[in-house]
N, C-alpha and C positions, 0 to 999 in steps of 0.2 A: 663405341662407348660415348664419345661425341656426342653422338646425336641422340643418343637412348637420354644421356644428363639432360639435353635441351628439351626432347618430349615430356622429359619428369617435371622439370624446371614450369616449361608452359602449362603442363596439367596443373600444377599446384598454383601454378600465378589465376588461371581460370577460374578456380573453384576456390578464389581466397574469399572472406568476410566481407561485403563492402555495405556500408551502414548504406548509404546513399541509395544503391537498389532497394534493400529493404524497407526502406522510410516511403520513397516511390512506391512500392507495392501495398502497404498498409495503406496508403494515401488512394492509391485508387478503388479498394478493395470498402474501405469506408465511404467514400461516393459512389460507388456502385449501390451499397447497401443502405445509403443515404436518398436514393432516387429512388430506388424501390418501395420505400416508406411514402415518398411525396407524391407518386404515382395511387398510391395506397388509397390515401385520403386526397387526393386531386380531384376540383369537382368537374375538371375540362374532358376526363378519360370516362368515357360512358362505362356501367359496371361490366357488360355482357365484354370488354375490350380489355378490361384490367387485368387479367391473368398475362396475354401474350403483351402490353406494354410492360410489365413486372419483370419479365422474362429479357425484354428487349430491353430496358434499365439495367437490369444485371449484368450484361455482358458490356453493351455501348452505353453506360447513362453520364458516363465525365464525356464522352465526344462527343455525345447530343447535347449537352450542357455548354458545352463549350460555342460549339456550331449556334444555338440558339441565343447563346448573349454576344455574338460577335455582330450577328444577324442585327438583335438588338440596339446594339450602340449605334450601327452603321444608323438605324431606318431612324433612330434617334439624335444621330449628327446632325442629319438631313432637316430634323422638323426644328432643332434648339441649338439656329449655329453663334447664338450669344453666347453659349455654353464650351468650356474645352474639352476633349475627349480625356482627361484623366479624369477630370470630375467626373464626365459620366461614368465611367467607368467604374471609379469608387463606387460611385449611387449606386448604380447595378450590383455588384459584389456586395454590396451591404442587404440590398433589397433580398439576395438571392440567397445569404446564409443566415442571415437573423430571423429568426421564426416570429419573434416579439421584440416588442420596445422594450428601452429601460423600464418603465414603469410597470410593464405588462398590460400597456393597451392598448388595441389597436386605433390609432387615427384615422380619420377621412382618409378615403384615398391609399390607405392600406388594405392588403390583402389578407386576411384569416384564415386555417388551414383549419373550418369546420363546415361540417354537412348536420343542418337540422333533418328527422326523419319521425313521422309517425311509431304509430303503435303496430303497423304491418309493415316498418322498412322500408316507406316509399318518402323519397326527399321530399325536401320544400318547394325546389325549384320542377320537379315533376308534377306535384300539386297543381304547379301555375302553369301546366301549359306546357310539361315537358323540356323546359329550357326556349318554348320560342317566346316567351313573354317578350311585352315592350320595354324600350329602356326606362320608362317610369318604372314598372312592374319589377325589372332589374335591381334598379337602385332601392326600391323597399325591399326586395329582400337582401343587397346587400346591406342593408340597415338594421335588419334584423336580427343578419348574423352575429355583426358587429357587437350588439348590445348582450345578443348574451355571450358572446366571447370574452368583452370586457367583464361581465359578471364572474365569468370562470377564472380570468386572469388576477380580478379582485379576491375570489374568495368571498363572494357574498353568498349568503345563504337564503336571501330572497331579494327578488325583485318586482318595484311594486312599479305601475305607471297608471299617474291619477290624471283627470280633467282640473285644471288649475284656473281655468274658465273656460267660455265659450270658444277662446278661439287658441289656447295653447295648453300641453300635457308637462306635467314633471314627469320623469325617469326617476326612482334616487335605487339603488342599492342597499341593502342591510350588511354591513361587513362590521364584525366581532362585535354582534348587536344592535349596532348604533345605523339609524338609518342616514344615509347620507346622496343628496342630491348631485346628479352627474349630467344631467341633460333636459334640454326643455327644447320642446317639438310643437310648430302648430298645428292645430285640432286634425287639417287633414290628411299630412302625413303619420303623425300617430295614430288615427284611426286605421289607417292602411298598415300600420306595424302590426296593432293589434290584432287583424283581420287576417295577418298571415301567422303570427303565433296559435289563433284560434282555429287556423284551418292545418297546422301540423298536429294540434290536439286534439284535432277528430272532433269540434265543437263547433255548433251553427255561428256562422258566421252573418247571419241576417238576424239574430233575437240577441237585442243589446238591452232588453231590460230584464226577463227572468237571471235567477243565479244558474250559472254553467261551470261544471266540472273537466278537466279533462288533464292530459300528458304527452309528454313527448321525450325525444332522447336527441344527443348532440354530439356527435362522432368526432374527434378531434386526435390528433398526433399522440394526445397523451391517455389518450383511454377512451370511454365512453363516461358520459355524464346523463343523470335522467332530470325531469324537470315534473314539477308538477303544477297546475295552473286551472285556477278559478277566477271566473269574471264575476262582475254584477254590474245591474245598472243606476247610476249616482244624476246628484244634480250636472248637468254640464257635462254631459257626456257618460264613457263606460272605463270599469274601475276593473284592470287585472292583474294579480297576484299570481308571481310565479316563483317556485318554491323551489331550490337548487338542492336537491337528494347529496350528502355527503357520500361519496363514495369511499372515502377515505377511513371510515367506521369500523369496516370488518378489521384495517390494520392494526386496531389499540388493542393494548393489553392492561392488567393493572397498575403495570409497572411506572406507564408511559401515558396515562390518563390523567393523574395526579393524586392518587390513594395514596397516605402516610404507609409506614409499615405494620402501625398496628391498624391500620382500617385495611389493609391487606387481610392481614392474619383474620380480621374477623368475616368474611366476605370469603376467603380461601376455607374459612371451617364451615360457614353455610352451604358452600357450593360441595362439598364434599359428602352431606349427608343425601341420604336416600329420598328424604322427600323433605318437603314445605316451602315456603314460599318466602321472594326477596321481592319486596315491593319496592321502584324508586319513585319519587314524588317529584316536582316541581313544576314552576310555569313554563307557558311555552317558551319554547327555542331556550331551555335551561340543559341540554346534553345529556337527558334521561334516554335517549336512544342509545347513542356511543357509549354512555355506560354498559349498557345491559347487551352490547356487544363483545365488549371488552374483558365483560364476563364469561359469555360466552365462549370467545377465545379461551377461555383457560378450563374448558372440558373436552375430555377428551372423544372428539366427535365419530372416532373410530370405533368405541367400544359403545358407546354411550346412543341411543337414537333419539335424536335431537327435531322437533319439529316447532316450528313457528308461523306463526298467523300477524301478519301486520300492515298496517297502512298506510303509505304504500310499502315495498319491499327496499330499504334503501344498499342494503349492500347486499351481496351474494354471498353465503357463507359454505366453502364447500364439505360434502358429504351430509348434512343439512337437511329438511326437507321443508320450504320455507310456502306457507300461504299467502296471498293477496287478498287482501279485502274486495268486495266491488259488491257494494249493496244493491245497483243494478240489474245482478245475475242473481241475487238474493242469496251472497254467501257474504254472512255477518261473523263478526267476533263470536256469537253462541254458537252458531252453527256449524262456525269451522270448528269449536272445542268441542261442539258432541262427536264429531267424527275424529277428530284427532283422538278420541280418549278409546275408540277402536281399531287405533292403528300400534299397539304398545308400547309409546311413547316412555323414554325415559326421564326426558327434559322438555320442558313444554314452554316458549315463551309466549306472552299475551301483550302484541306492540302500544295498546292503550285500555283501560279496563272504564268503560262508558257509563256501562250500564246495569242495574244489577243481576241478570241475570247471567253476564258475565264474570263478574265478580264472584258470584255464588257458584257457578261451573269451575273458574279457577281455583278456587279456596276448597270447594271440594275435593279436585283432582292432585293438591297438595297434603288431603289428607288419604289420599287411596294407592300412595306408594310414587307420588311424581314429586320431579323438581321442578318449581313453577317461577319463572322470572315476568315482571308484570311491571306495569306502568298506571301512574296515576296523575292528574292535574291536578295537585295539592300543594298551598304554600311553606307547609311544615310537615314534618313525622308527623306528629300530634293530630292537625287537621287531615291527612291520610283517614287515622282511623274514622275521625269524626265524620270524611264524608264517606268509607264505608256502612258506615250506623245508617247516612242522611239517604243512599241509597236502597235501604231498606235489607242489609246483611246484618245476621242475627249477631250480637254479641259473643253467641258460644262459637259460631263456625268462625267467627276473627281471629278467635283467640289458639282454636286447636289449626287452623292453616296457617298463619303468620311468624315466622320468623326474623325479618328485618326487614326494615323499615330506613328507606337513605334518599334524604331530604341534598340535592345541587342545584350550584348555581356556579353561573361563568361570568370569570373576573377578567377582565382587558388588561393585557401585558404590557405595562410601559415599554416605549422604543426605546431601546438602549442606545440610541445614536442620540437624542435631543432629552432624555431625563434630566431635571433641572433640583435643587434640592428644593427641600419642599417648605413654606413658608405660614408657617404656625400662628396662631393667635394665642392671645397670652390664656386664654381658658382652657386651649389645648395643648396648654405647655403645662400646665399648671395642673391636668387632669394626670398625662405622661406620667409626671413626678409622683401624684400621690401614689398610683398604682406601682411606681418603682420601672417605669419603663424607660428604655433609651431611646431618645426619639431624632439625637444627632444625626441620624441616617437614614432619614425618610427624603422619597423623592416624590414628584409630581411633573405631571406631564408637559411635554414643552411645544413643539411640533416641528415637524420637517419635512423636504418632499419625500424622503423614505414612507413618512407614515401619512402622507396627506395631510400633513397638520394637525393633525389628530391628538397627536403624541402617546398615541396605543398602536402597537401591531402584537398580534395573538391573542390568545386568550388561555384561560387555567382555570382549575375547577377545584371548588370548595366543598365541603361533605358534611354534613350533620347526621349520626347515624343512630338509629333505636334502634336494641336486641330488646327480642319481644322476648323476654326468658318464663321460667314458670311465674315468678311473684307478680308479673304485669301481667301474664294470661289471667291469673287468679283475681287481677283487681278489675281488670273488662269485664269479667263474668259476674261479679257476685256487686261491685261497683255503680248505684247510678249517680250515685254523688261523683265517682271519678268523670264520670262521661259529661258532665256538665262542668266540672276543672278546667278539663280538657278543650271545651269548646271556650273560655272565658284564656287561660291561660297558653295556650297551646301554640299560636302562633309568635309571640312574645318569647316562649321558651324556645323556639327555633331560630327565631331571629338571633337570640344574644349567643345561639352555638355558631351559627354560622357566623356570625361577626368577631369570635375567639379564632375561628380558621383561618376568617379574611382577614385580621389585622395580623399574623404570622405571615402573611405574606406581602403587607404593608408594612411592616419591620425587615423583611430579607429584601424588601426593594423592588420586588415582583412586580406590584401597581402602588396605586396611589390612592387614601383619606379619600378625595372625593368617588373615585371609582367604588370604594367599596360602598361609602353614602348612596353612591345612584344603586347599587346592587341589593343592598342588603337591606338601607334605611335607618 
């Protein structure tokens, strides 16, 4: 009985709770699965090898980890004995779990976990040679990487790099609008940068003065990123523009875009009906894409067969059947709508409306039983239709395909770390009052290293919207006096809608009197 109580006793002590093992096994189970990722995206592990090194991470990748930074410190005592082996040691462990800086970006001399690749999936560094390039050849594309890593790390939505003269290039960055300069390069390593962004975009990299189109994609830990990228040739060298695809589009909704509730309601009753058309308008880079996905998002793509044509494709929407532009192969905005309108489309998007005979296939196919979401470069509702007229679309076919009409624009979100209150003149205090507004609680921008001194991070989006209802169908058609209102007043009336949104969100503190001035005017 003795001894039966002690086997009980030790079974139960064996198989008690012990926090300590289980934290140990998460812990390793998380670096295992932690190395398998970095193996993933490693440009060291050739691709034909990356399956059985995944495999070998998984089981051993904290003992190869371990082995390989022990190795490390050692061959690094040896080279930095000014140095003591905790510090290195720290440096190492910091190097080894920090994927990015504080700021998000990478320095000289740091390491980026991205792989640039063409349009057929074949790397940067296979381009050049497979990996045996020289260490010059090396270091531009480690420079290359770098540059658009920091772009990704920024959040910029285009990157431009100019000739500044003969013998030196700007870098700058477009983040939430505003371009901002990051780096200057002389002429002949910039042109060596150039030469290899041009040669992952499938572009001659010997013709620096015709204009050249082209693309590319950048594999990184967090997803894939696409790029798109146009040259030309300028004084002082060559001028290219490369254009960072938001991947992040397909995730909005209405909710999370920044529609009111009643610019919901009116947008959820459009999209509900069986056919006509939602046109959104404004200048470039004003988030007339992200709209018209966000819309998208909220049909439902399982019942509904949903096809789009756009230029380029920026996000993947699934269940979907999404076209590519490429005037090259001669498949155009008309041409993809003639065959799209034999494929029995129930929803039809058009990612930019050019020209008129697109215009006139969309606005048709809105009245033949589809719902058509479209885009336009217009600075108001009002000038929308005007430059449908200017494009040569009949006033009757505007008026029976058009049902809304929604004029945005993006406003820079104060940092809420450095907003300062905001400091009036007495005409703008004085204007406040008559109109009965409270204006104690206006902020403007300050700056900090959070926001780059900027004193904006983010951005928000303002809305001006026309229902085309019967009585304005009725005044397009029968109307030439309207049509000439329109082009005198049109822009004017858009402007004072969008500046009643923006200054609602210059009273909630959102941004700031100047920001809305640089936006609106």
């Amino acid at each position: 009985m003795l001894l039966a109580g002690t086997s009980t006793a030790l079974s139960t002590e064996s198989l008690s709770f012990n926090p300590i093992k289980l934290v140990l096994l998460c812990g390793w189970v998380y670096l295992c699965f932690y190395f398998v990722q970095r193996v993933q995206y490693s440009l060291l592990v050739p691709n034909k090898h990356k399956t059985i090194a995944k495999i070998a991470a998984l089981f051993v990748g904290p003992v190869l980890f371990f082995v390989l930074l022990i190795v490390d410190i050692g061959h690094q005592i040896s080279t930095e004995r000014h140095r003591s082996v905790l510090e290195i040691i720290k440096q190492r462990l910091q190097n080894a779990f920090a994927s990015r800086s504080p700021l998000g970006l990478i320095r000289p001399g740091e390491q980026s976990t991205i792989k640039l690749l063409d349009s057929s999936g074949t790397e940067l560094k296979q381009i050049y040679g497979h990996g045996r390039s020289r260490r010059d050849d090396r270091h531009i594309l480690d420079l290359t990487e770098r540059i658009i890593w920091d772009a990704l790390q920024e959040q910029a939505s285009d990157i431009l790099i100019d000739p500044k003269d003969n013998s030196a290039y700007t870098i700058r960055f477009r983040v939430d609008g505003v371009l901002r300069a990051v780096e200057q390069l002389d002429a002949g390593k910039c042109q060596a940068v150039i030469n290899s962004i041009k040669a992952v975009s499938n572009m001659d990299i010997a013709e620096r003065r015709r204009p050249q189109d082209g693309a590319f994609v950048a594999q990184t830990a967090d997803g894939t990123a696409s790029f798109r990228v146009a040259s030309a040739g300028v004084v002082n060298g060559e001028k290219l523009s490369v254009r960072v695809l938001s991947q992040k589009a397909g995730m909005y909704t209405l909710n999370n875009i920044g529609f009111s509730d009643k610019q919901q309601s009116i947008i959820k009753d459009a999209i509900t009906k069986p056919s006509g058309m939602i046109l959104m308008c404004g200048p470039t880079g004003s988030g007339k894409t992200t709209s018209l996905y966000a819309m998208l998002n909220e049909i439902d793509l399982y019942t509904r067969n949903v096809i789009t044509v756009e230029d380029p494709i920026e996000c993947v929407l699934p269940n979907a059947s999404q076209i590519e532009v490429n005037p090259k192969a001669d498949i155009t905005f008309a041409k993809s709508l003639r065959s799209i309108l034999r494929q029995d489309p129930d929803v039809i998007s058009v990612g930019e409306i050019r020209d008129e005979e697109t215009a006139e296939i969309a606005l048709r196919a809105s009245q033949t039983g589809h719902l058509v979401f479209a885009t336009i470069h217009s600075y108001s509702n009002e000038s929308a239709l005007v430059r449908l007229l200017d494009l040569g679309v009949t006033a009757v076919l505007i008026s029976s395909g058009l049902d809304l009409v929604i004029s945005q624009r993006l406003l820079r979100r104060l940092c809420t770390d450095c907003s300062q209150p905001a400091q009036l003149t007495q005409s703008q205090i004085d204007d406040f009052r008559r109109k009965k507004i409270d204006y104690k609680h206006l902020f403007r921008a300050g700056g900090c290293e959070r926001c780059h001194e900027t004193g904006y991070r983010g951005r928000t989006a303002i809305f001006d919207m026309l229902v085309v209802d019967n009585e304005l169908k009725a005044s397009i058609v029968s109307s030439d006096s309207w049509i000439t209102e329109l082009r005198k007043e049109g822009d004017e009336q858009g402007k004072s809608n969008l500046r009643k949104q923006g200054l609602k969100m210059v009273l909630s503190g959102v941004t700031s009197l100047e920001e809305l001035k640089r936006v609106v005017g």
